[in-house]
C-alpha positions in Angstrom: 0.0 0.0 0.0 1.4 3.5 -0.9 3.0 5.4 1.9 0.7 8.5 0.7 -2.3 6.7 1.2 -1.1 5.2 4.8 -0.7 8.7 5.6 -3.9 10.1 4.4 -5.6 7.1 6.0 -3.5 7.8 9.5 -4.7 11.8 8.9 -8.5 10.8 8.0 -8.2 8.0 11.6 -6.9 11.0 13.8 -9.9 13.3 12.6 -12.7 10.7 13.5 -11.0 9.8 16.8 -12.0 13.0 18.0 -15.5 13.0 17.7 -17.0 15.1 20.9 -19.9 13.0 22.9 -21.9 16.0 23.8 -22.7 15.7 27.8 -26.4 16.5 28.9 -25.6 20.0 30.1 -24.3 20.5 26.2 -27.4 18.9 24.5 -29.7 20.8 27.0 -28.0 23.9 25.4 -27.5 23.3 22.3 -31.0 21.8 21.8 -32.0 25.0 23.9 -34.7 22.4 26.1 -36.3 24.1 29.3 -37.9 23.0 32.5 -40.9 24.4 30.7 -40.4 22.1 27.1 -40.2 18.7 29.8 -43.8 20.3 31.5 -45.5 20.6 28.4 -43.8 16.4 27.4 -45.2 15.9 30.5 -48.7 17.5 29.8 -49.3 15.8 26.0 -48.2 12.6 27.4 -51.0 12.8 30.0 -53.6 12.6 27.0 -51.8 10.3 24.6 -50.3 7.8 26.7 -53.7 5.9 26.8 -53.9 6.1 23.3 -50.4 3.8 22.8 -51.6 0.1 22.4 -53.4 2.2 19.3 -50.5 3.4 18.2 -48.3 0.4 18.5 -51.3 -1.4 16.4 -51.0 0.9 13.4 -47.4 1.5 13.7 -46.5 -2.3 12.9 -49.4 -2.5 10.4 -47.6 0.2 8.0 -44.5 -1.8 8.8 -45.7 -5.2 7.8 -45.6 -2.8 4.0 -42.0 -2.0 4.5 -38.6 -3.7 3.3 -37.4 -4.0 6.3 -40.3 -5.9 7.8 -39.1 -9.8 7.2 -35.9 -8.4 7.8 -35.9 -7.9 11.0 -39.0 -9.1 12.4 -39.7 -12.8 10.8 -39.8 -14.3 14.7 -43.3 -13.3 15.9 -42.0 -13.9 19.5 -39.1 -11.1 18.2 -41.9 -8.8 17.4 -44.1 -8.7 20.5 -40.7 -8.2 22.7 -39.9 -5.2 19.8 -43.8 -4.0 20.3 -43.5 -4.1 24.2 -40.6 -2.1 23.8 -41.6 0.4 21.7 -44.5 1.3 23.5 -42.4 1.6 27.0 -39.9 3.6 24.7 -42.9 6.3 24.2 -44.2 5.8 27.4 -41.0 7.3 28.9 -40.3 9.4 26.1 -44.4 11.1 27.6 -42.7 10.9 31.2 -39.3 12.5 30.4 -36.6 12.9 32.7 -34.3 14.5 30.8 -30.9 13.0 33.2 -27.5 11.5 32.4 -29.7 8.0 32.0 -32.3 9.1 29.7 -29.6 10.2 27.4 -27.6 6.8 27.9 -31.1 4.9 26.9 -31.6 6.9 23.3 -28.0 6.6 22.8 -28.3 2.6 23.6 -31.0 2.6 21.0 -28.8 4.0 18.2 -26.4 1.1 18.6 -29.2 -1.8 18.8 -30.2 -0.2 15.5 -26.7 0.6 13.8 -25.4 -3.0 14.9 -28.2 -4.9 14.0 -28.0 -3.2 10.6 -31.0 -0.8 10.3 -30.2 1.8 8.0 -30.9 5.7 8.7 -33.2 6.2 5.9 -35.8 3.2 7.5 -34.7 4.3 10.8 -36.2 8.4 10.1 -39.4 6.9 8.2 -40.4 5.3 11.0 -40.2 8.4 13.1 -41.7 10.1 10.8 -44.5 8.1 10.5 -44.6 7.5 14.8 -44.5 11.2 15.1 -47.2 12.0 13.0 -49.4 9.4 14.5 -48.8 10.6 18.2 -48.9 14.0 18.1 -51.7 14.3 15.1 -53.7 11.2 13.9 -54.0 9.8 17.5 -54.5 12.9 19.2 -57.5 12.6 21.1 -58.3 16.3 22.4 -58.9 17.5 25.7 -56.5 20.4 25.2 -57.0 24.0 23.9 -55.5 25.2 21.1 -53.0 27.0 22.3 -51.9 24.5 25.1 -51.6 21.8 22.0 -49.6 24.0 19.8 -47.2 24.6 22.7 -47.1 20.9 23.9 -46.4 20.1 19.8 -43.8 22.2 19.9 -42.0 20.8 23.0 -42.5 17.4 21.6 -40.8 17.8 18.5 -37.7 19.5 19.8 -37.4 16.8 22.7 -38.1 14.4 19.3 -35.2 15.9 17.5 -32.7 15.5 20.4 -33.5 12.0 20.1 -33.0 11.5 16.6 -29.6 13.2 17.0 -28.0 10.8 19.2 -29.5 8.1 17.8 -27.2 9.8 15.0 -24.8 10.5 17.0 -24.5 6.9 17.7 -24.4 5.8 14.4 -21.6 8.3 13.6 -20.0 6.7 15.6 -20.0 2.7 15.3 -19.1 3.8 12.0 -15.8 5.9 13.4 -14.5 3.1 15.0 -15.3 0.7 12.0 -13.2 3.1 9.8 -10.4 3.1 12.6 -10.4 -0.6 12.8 -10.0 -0.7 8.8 -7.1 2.2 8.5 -4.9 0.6 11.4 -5.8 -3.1 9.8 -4.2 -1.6 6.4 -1.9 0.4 7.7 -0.6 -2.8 9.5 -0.8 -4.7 5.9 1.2 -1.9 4.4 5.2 -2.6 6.5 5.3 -6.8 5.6 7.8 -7.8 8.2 9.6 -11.2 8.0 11.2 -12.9 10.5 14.5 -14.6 9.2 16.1 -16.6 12.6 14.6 -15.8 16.7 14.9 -11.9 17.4 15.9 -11.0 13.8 13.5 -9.4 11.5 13.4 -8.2 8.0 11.3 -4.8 7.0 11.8 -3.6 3.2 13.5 0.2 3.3 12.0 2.0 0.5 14.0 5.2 -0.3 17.9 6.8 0.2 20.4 5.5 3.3 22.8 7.8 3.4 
């Protein structure tokens, strides 16, 4: 392997090694979430959380119609387990404590999904199509107008901090997979040979002088 492309491998390695976890006090700021965003979680959750075996219901039916269905979920014992989950995943999304475990949970989550193989794109459709059922198709009133605009509003920012380290943990599964590749090839690139017990052989490419 070229020394110029050990090099710009090495380079590319060190950039991706330094990939910043944010901590909660960073993601509460740069997500800009406030005691009053978790209320108003809080609030919707206390009128939609009845409303989740419903949800769970016609979540998987609009699955059964994707790819990724019989992919993943072929074992019906598989899918109640992933149902039962999902609906406690919502459940405490509705109950948020936004702490140091909550974020250890959603970032948990991004690794089942990035390790099991789940791809981004599937991975955002179904949110899509789970956020629009919870906080529109399903909703089942008993809020005024303004109240539900302000609870929507909290929920989809506390939605998009989710989605973000679920990215986050994507990112990076797929940092230390490039890592493990560079410093395999880089390895691959200096052959050494051992000729007799404590005496190796390395090629020299270039000028002794």
């Amino acid at each position: 392997i070229p020394s110029s492309l050990c090099f710009s491998l090495s380079q590319k390695q060190s950039r991706h090694s330094i990939m910043h976890t944010l901590t909660l006090q960073e993601l509460t700021k740069q997500h800009n979430v406030t005691a009053e965003d978790l209320t108003l979680v809080r609030r919707y959750g206390e009128v939609i959380k009845p409303e989740l075996p419903r949800y769970v219901e016609r979540f998987y039916t609009w699955l059964e119609q994707q790819p990724e269905f019989d992919q993943f979920f072929k074992d019906s014992n598989k899918l109640r387990r992933v149902q039962s989950s999902q609906r406690s995943f919502w459940q405490r999304f509705f109950e948020i404590e936004f702490d140091d475990d909550y974020i250890s949970s959603r970032r948990k989550l991004g690794e089942v999904h990035a390790n099991i193989g789940l791809s981004l794109s599937a991975y955002f459709s179904a949110l899509s199509f789970s956020q629009d059922l919870l906080l529109f198709e399903l909703y089942p009133g008993g809020l005024s107008d303004a109240d539900r605009s302000a609870c929507t509003r909290a929920c989809l920012k506390l939605i998009q901090v989710d989605a973000s380290l679920v990215v986050e943990a994507y990112a990076k599964l797929n940092n230390e997979r490039f890592s493990e590749q560079a410093q395999a090839m880089m390895a691959m690139s200096t052959p050494v040979t051992s000729l007799w017990d404590h005496i190796l052989m390395l090629p020299v490419v270039g000028i002794i002088d």
